[in-house]
C-alpha positions as CSV (number, residue, x, y, z in Angstrom):
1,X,0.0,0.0,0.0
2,X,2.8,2.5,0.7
3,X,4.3,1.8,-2.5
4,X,1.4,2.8,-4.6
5,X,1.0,6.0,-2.9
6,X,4.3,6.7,-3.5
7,X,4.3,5.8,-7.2
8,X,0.8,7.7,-7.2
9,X,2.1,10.9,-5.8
10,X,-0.3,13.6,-3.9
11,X,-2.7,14.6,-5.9
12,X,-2.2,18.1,-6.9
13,X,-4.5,21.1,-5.2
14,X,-5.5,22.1,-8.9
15,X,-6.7,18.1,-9.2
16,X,-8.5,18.3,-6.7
17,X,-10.5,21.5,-7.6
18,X,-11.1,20.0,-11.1
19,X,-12.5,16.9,-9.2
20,X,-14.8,18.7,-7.2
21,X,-16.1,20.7,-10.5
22,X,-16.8,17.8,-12.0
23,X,-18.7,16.7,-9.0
24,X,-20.5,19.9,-9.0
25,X,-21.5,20.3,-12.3
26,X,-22.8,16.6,-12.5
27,X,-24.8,17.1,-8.7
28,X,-24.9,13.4,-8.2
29,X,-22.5,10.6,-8.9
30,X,-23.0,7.1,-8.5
31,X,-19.6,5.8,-8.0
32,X,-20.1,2.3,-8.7
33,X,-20.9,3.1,-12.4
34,X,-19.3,6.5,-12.9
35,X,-16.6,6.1,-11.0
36,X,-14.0,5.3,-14.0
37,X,-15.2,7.5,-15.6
38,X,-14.4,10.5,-13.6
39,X,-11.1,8.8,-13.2
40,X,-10.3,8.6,-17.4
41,X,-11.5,12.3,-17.1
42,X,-9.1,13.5,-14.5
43,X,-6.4,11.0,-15.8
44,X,-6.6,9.5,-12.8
45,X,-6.0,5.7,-10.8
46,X,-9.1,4.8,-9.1
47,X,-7.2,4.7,-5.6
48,X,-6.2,8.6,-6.0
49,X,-10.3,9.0,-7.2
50,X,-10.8,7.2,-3.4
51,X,-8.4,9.2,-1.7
52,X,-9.4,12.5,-3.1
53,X,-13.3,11.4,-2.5
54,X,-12.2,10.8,1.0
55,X,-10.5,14.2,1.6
56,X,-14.0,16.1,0.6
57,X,-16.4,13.8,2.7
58,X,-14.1,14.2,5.8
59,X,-14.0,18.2,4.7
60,X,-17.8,18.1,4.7
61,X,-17.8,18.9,0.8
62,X,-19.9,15.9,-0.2
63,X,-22.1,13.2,0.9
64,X,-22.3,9.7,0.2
65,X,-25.6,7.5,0.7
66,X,-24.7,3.9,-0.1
67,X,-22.3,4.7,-3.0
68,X,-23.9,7.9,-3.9
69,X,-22.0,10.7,-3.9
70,X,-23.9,14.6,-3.9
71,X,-22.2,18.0,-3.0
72,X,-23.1,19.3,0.4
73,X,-25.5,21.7,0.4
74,X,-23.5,24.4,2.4
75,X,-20.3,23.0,2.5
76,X,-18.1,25.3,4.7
77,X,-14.8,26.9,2.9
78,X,-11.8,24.9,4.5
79,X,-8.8,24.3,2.9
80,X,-7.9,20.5,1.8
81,X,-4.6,20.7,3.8
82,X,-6.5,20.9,6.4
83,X,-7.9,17.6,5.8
84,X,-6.8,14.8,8.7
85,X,-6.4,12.3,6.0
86,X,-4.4,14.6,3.8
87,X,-2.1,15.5,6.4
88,X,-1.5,11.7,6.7
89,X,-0.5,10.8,3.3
């Protein structure tokens, strides 16, 4: 597991705003079968897609109901390095 993250790399702040755009502008995601392909879209590996997804529900950005995702509907303006998780990797 270690290794992959550190072939993966940290997701970039700009990847992460480009993410949540594309989360926004589609309002609700099923991430069973959308998932990939928010991932081909960002150029992404599923696990970074997981980690990222992780980062905004711990923020408060997004929900998730049984694997679907919505944007909160007042999300509160944090920065992700302030994210536990983030911090971590």
């Amino acid at each position: 597991h270690k290794m992959s993250i550190y072939f993966e790399g940290m997701p970039s702040i700009n990847l992460f705003k480009q993410c949540y755009k594309a989360l926004i502008n589609k309002k609700e995601m099923n991430l069973a079968t959308e998932g990939m392909m928010l991932c081909d879209f960002l150029n992404i590996k599923a696990n970074s897609l997981k980690f990222m997804l992780k980062v905004f529900l711990e923020l408060g950005f997004i929900n998730e109901d049984d694997g679907i995702i919505t944007i909160a509907s007042q999300p509160s303006k944090q920065d992700i390095e302030t994210s536990q998780l983030y911090q971590a990797r």
